[in-house]
C-alpha positions as CSV (number, residue, x, y, z in Angstrom):
1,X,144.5,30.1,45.9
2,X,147.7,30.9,44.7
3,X,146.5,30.6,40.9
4,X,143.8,33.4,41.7
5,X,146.5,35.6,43.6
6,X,148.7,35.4,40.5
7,X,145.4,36.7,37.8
8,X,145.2,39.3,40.0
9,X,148.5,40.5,40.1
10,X,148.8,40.0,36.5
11,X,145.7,41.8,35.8
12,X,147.0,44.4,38.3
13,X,150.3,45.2,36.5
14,X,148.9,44.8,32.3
15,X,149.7,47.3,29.8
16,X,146.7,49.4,29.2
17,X,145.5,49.0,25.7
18,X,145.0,52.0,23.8
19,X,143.1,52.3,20.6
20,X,143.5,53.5,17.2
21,X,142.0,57.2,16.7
22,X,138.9,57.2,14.6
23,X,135.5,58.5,14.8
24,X,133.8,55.9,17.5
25,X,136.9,55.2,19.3
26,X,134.7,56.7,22.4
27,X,132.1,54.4,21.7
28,X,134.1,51.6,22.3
29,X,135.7,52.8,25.3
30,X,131.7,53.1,26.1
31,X,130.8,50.1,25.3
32,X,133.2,47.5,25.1
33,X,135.2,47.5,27.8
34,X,132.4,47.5,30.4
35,X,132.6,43.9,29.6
36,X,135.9,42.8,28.9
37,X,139.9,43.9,28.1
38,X,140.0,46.0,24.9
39,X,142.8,43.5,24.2
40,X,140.4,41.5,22.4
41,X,139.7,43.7,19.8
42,X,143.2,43.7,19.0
43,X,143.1,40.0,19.2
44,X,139.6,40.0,17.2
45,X,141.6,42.5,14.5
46,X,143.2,39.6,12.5
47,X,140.3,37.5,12.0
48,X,137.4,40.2,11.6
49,X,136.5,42.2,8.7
50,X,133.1,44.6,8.0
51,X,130.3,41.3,8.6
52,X,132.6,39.8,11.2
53,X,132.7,43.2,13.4
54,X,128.9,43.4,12.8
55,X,128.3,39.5,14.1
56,X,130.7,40.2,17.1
57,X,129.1,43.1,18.5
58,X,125.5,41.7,17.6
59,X,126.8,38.5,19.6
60,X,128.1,40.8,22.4
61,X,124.9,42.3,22.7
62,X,122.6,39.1,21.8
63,X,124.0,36.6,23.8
64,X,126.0,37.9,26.2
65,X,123.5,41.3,26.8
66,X,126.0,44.0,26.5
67,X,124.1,47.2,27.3
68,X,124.8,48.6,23.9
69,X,122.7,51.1,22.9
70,X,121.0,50.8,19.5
71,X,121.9,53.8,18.2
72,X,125.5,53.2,18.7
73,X,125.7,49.8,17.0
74,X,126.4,51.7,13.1
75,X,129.2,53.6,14.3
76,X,131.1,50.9,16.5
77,X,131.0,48.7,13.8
78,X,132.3,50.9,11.6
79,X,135.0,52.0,13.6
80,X,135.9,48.8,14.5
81,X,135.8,47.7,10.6
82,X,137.9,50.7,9.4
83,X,140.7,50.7,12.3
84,X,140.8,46.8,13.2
């Protein structure tokens, strides 16, 4: 019990994460943090270049069934390619 008390106070009291401007920033906002912290796409940034981004949000979508639409796919990943 206490473990779960103390995620949700930490979770309570994070630093928002705010991301780099860039045409699609919205998109991710959209789409990525319906899901999960925007932290990891800051995490992601060091490991992930153009066919990285394009395998993670094709995962996201694929196996996990992030409702992204289709015709935002292009532009996330190349936001996420230019700015992380």
């Amino acid at each position: 019990m206490l473990g779960i008390l103390t995620v949700l106070i930490s979770t309570a009291t994070a630093t928002p994460v705010y991301l780099k401007d860039g045409v699609g920033k919205d998109l991710v906002y959209k789409n990525c943090q319906i899901c999960h912290s925007l932290e990891y796409v800051q995490m992601n940034a060091k490991f992930l270049g153009e066919k990285g981004w394009a395998a993670e949000v094709q995962k996201m979508i694929g196996v996990y069934g992030a409702p992204v639409p289709a015709a935002d796919v292009p532009a996330l990943i190349k936001y996420l390619s230019i700015n992380y």
